[in-house]
C-alpha positions in Angstrom: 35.2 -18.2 34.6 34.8 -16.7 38.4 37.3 -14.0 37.5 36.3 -10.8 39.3 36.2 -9.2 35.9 33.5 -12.0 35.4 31.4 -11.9 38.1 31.7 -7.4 37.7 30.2 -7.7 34.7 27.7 -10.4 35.6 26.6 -8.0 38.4 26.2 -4.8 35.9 24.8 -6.8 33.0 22.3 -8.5 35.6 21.4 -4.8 36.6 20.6 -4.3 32.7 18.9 -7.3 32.3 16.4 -6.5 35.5 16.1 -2.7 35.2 16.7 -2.4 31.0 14.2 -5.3 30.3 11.3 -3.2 32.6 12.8 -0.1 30.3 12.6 -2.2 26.9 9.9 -4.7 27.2 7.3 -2.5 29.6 7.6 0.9 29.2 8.8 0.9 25.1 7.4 -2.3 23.9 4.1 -2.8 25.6 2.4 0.6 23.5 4.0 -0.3 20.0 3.0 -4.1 20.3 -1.2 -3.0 21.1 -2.5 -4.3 18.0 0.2 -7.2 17.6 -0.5 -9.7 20.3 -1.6 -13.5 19.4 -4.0 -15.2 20.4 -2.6 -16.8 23.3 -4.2 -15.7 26.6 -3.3 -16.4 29.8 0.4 -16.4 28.9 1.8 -13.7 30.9 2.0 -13.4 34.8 -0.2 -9.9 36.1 2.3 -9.1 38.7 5.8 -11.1 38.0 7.5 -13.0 40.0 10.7 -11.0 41.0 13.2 -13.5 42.6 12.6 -15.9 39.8 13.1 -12.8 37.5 16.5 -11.5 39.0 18.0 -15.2 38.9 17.2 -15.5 35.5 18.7 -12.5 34.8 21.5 -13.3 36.9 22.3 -16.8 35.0 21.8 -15.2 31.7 24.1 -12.1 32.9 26.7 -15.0 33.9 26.7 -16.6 30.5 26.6 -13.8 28.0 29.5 -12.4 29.9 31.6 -16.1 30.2 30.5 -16.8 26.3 31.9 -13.1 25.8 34.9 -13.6 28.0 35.7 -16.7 25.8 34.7 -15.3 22.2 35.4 -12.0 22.3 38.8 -11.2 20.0 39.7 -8.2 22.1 38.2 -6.7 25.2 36.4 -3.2 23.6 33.1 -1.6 23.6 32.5 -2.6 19.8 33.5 -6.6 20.6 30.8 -5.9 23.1 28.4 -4.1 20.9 28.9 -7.0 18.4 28.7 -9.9 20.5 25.5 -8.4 21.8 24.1 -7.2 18.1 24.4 -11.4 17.1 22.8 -12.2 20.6 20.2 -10.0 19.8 19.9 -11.4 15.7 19.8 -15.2 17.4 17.1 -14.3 20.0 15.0 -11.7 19.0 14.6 -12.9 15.1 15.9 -16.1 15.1 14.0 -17.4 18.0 11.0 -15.1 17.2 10.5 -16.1 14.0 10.3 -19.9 15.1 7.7 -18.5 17.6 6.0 -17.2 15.1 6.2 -20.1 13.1 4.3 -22.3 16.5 2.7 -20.3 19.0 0.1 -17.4 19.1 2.4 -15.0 21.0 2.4 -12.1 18.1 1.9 -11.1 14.4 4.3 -10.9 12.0 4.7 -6.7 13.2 4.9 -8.0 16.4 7.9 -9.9 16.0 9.9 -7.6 13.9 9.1 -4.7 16.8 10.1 -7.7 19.4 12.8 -8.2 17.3 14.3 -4.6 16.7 14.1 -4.4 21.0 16.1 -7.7 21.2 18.9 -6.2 19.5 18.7 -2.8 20.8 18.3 -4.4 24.7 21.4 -6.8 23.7 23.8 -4.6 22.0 23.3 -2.2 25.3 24.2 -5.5 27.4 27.3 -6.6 25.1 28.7 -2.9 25.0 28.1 -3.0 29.2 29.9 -5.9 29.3 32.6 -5.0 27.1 33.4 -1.9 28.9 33.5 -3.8 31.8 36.0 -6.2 30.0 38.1 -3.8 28.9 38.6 -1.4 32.1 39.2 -4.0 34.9 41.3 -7.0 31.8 44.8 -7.2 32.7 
């Protein structure tokens, strides 16, 4: 679990989660989601709060690089690609369309857009991470 292959690809897929979330979520989501939001005000910080940000992405980096480590068949960019493409099917659709189903956060657009980044933002983690796996794996 604290393998140095491990905690490399922690660091690099924490990197992604930090710098390609700002990339997804801000500068590609936030123009072609005008139109979709909810209802819900107040939801969303005006200025985040970056240390709590990096150790979220840090404990997320962690496990989708253990739960990799543990799943994957073989150590290769496409086990990575794969592993992130579910990832991204379980969080962006599966958990958008429950918030859909409860909360004001977005339409129906809104989610599907939400959910086409999710699986672009996690495939780009999983094939990180499998690269990582497979260059430094004995």
């Amino acid at each position: 679990m604290f393998s140095k292959t491990n905690l490399i690809s922690t660091i690099v897929a924490t990197l992604w989660a930090y710098f390609g979330g700002f990339l997804v979520w801000v500068i590609i989501a936030t123009p072609l989601m005008e139109g979709h939001e909810g209802t819900a005000t107040g939801v969303w910080k005006e200025v985040p709060d970056h240390l709590h940000l990096v150790i979220g992405c840090l404990i997320f980096a962690f496990a989708f690089s253990t739960i990799y480590s543990k799943l994957a068949g073989g150590f290769t960019i496409s086990s990575g690609v794969q592993f992130g493409l579910w990832v991204g099917i379980m969080l962006g659709f599966g958990e958008g369309i429950i918030n859909l189903g409860v909360a004001n956060f977005s339409d129906l657009t809104g989610t599907i857009i939400s959910g086409v980044l999710s699986i672009v933002f996690y495939v780009i983690m999983g094939a990180l991470v499998g690269l990582i796996y497979n260059k430094l794996s004995v």
